[in-house]
C-alpha positions in Angstrom: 0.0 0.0 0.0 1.1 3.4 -1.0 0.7 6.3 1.3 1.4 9.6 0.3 4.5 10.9 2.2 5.6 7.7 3.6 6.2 5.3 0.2 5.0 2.0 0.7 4.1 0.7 3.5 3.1 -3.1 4.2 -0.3 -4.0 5.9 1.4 -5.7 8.8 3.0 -2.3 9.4 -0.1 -0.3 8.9 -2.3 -2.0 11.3 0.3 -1.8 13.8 1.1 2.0 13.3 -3.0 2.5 14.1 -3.4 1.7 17.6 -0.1 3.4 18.2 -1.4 6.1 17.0 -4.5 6.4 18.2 -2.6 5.7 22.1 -0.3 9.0 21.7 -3.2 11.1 19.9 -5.8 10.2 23.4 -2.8 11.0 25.2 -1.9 14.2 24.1 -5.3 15.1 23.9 -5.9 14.5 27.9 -2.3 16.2 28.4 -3.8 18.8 25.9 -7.1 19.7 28.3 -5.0 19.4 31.9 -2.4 22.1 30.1 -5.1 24.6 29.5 -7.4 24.1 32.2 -4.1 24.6 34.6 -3.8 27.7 32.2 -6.8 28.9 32.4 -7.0 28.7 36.4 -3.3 30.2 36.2 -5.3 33.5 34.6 -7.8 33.6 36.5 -5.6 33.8 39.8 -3.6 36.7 38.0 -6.5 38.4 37.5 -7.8 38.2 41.2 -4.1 38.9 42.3 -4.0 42.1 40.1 -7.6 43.1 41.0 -7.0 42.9 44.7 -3.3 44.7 44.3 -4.9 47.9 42.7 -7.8 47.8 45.7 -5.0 48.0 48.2 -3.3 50.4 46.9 -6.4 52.4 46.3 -7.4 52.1 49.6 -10.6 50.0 49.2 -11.8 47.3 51.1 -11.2 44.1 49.9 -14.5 41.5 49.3 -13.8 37.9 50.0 -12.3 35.8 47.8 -15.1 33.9 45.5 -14.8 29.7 47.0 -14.7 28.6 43.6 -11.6 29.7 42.9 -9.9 27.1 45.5 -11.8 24.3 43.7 -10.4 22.1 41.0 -13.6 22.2 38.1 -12.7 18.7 37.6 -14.5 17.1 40.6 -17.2 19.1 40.3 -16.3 22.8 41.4 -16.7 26.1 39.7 -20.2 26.1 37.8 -20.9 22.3 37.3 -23.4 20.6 38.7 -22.6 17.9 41.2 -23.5 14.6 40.8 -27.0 13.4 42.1 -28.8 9.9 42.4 -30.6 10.8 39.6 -27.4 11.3 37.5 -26.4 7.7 38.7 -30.1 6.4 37.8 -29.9 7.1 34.3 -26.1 6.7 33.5 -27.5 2.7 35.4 -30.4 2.5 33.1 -28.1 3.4 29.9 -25.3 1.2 30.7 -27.3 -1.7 31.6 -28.8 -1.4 28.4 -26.1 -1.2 26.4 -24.5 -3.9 27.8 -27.0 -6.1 27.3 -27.6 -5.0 23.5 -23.6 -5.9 23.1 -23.9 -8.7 24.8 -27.6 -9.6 22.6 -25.4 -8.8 20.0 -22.2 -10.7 20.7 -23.9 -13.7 21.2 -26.4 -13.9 18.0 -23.1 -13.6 15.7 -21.4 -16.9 18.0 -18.1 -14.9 18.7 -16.5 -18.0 20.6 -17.9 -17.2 24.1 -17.0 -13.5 23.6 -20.4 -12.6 24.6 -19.7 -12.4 28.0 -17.7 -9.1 27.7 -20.6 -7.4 27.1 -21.7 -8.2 31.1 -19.4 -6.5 32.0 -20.7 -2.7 31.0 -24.3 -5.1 32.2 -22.5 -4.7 35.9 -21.1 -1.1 35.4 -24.5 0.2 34.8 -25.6 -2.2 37.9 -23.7 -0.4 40.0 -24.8 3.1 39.3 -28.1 2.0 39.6 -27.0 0.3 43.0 -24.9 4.0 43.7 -28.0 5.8 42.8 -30.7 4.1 44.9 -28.0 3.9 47.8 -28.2 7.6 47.4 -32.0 8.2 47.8 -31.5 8.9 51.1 -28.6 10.5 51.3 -28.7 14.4 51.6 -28.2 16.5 48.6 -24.4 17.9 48.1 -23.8 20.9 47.7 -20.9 23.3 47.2 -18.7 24.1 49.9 -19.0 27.8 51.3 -15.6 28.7 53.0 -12.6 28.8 50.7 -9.2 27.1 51.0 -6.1 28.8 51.3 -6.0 32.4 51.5 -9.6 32.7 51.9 -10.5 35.5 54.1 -13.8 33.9 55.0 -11.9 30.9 56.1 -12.6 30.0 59.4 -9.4 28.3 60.2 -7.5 31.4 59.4 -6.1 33.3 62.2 
C-alpha cells in the first residue's frame, strides 16, 4: 500500500502504526485539556491577584475571595453541577442497556464465548443504579461555602 509521504508501506506495518497512533493522539489530547485548564486557572488567579493589588493600593476594602476559585472544576467545582442519584439512575439504566444489546449482539453472531464481555458494561451500569438508589436517602451535596487557602472567610484562618 502506498501512502502519500511515507512510500510503501506493508499491511502488517499499517495496522500496527493504528493503535499506536491512536494511544499518543488520546494521550496528548488528555495532556492537551490538563495544560489549559491549569492555564486557564493560572489567569484567573492573576486576575484576582492584580484586582486585589490595585484595591489595596487604592485604599478599598477588599470582598472575599469567591470559594470557587480554591476548587479544581474537575471534581465538580466552579459552575458544574454535582452529581445526584438521579445522574447515577440514568447513566445505570443506559449502561445496563447497552450492555445487554452488546452482549444480545455478541452472542447472535457466535463470537466463541465473547459474549460475555458485554456483562461487563451489564454490571457497570448495575452499579450506578445500585450507587444511585443507595443515594436516595442521602442528603443532597452541595458546594462548599468557605474557601481554602487564603480565603478570608476561612474560618481556620487566624
Amino acid at each position: 500500500m502506498s501512502i502519500p509521504g511515507l512510500g510503501h508501506v506493508s499491511q502488517g506495518a499499517l495496522a500496527l502504526l493504528i493503535p499506536i497512533i491512536a494511544i499518543i493522539g488520546a494521550f496528548a489530547s488528555g495532556m492537551f485539556a490538563v495544560y489549559h485548564r491549569m492555564r486557564r486557572q493560572r489567569e484567573m488567579l492573576q486576575l484576582y491577584h492584580a484586582e486585589r493589588m490595585a484595591a489595596i493600593e487604592k485604599g478599598i476594602e477588599l470582598p472575599p475571595l469567591p470559594p470557587e476559585l480554591f476548587h479544581d472544576s474537575y471534581h465538580g467545582h466552579s459552575g458544574r453541577r454535582y452529581r445526584d442519584r438521579y445522574h447515577y439512575r440514568y447513566r445505570g439504566v443506559v449502561f445496563s442497556l447497552v450492555g445487554v444489546a452488546i452482549t444480545v449482539a455478541l452472542w447472535q453472531t457466535g463470537g466463541n464465548n465473547s459474549f460475555w464481555w458485554g456483562l461487563v458494561i451489564v454490571a457497570w451500569g448495575l452499579g450506578q443504579l445500585v450507587i444511585g438508589f443507595l443515594e436516595r436517602d442521602a442528603p443532597s451535596v452541595s458546594p462548599p461555602q468557605t474557601g481554602g487557602l487564603g480565603n478570608p472567610t476561612d474560618p481556620g484562618r487566624g
